[in-house]
Structures are given as C-alpha cells and as structure tokens.
VOTOR-339248 format. One record per atom (N, C-alpha, C): x, y, z. Coordinates in steps of 0.1 Angstrom, whole numbers, plus 5000, padded with zeros to 4 digits. Atoms other than C-alpha are relative to their C-alpha. Layout:
XYZ ...
END
This chain:
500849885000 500050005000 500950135000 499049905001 503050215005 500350064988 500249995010 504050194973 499150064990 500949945012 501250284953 499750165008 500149854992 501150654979 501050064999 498549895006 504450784972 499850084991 499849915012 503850914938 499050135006 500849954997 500851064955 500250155010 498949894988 503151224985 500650114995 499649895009 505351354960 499050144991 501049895004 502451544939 499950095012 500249894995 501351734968 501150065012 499349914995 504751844984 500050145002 500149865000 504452194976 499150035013 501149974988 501152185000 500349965010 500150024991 502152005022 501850105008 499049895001 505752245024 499350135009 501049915000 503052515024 499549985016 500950004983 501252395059 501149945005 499350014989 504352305075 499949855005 500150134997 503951935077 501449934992 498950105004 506951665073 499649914996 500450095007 506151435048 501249924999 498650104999 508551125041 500750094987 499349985014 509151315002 500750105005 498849854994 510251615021 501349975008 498950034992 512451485047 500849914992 499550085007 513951215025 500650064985 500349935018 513651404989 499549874993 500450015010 512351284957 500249844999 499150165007 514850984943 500049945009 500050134986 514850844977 499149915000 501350055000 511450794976 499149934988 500150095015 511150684937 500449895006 499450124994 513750424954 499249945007 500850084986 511750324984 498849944990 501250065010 508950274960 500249874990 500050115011 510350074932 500949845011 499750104994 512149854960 498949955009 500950104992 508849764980 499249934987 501250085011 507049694945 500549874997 498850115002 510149454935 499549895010 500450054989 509649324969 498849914998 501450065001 505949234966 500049904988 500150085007 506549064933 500949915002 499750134997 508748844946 499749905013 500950054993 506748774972 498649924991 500650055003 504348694952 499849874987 499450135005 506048454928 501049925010 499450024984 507548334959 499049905005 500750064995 504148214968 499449944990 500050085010 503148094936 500649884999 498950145003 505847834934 499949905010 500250054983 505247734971 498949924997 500850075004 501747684961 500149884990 500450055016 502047524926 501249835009 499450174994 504647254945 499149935010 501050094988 502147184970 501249995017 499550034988 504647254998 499650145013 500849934993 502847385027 498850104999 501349895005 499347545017 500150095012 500049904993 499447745050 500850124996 499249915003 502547925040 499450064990 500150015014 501647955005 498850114998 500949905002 498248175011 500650095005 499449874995 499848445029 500950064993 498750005005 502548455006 499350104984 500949945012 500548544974 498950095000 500349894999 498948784987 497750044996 
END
C-alpha cells in the first residue's frame, strides 16, 4: 500500500511544504522515495511469485496463502 502512495506524496509536496507538515518526500527527497517505491514493488513481486511456486509444488498450503497475497 505504501508503494502505490508515494507518487501521490510527491504530487502534493508543495502543499504539504505550504502547511508546515513533514512528509516522508520532504524529509527524504524525491529519488529516495522513487527508490523506496520501486524497491517495496520488486519486493511484493517476489513475494508473490514466491508464493506461487510454494503453492504450485504443493509444499505447505498454510504458508503459500499468505505469501500470494
């Protein structure tokens, strides 16, 4: 969920600059926050081929739903 709110953070910098609020885009900057974003998305997709494979071998279904999301 992180991920998909970043770009969103970034858009309203100015405003939030404007009222005096510490946003992660502010305190961090920009490219940090591109980063942080494309490394939890990465993340999630290999989580979720991760849990794929788990499932499709049939080794442990418990694991395997939580994993895929």
């Amino acid at each position: 969920m992180l991920a998909i709110t970043i770009p969103f953070d970034i858009r309203d910098m100015a405003i939030d600059q404007s009222q005096g609020l510490k946003t992660m885009p502010l305190f961090w900057g920009i490219q940090n926050m591109k980063k942080l974003a494309q490394a939890l998305v990465i993340f999630f997709i290999i989580i979720v081929i991760a849990g794929y494979f788990i499932a499709l071998r049939g080794l442990n279904q418990t694991l395997a739903l939580p994993l895929s999301g």
